[in-house]
N, C-alpha and C positions, 0 to 999 in steps of 0.2 A: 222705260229704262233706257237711259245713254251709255253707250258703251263706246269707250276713250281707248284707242289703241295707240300705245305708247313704239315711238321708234328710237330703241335706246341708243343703237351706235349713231345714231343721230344728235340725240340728246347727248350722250356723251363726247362729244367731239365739241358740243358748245360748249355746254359744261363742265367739261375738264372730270369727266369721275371717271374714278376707277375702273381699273379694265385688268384683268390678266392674259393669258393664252387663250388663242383660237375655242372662240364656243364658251368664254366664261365673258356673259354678259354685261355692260356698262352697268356702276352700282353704286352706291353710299356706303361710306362706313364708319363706322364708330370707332375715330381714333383720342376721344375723349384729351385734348388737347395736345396732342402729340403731332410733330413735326413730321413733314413726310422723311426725314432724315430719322428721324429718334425711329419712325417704324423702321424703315427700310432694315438701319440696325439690331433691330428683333425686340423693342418694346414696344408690347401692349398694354391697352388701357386696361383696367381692371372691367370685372363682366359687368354686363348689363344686370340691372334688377327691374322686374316687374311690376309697374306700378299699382297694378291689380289682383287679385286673389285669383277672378275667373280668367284671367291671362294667365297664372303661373297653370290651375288647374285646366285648362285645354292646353298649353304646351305640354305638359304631364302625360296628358290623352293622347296627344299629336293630332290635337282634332285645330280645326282652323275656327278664327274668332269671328263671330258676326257684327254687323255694323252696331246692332244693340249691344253689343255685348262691348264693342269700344265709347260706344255712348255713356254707357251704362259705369265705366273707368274713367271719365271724364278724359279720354286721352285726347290730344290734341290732331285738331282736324288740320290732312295735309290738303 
């Protein structure tokens, strides 16, 4: 097993993502076409939906999804 440890404020500083206050981590976010102005002003995009059944049912559980289980969704590999 390889294990990838990610250095966000790092990564984010290249990558320009998202950041709020001290202790809230560099991040991606789903502004589903939306301007960093149209957010700023207080539109969000409409919610996400789950392309998967056993993804809606483990977020349900609050249990976390296993790589089969994104396989198995045919979700797209990051």
């Amino acid at each position: 097993m390889i294990l990838i440890l990610i250095n966000w404020e790092k990564l984010g500083n290249i990558a320009g993502l998202e950041h709020g206050d001290e202790g809230d981590l560099a991040h991606f976010e789903n502004r589903d076409g939306l301007t960093t102005d149209e957010f700023i002003e207080g539109l969000r995009p409409s919610d996400l939906t789950l392309p998967c059944a056993i993804m809606s049912e483990r977020a349900d559980a609050n249990q976390k999804l296993t790589l089969k289980d994104l396989q198995d969704c045919a979700a797209p590999k990051f």
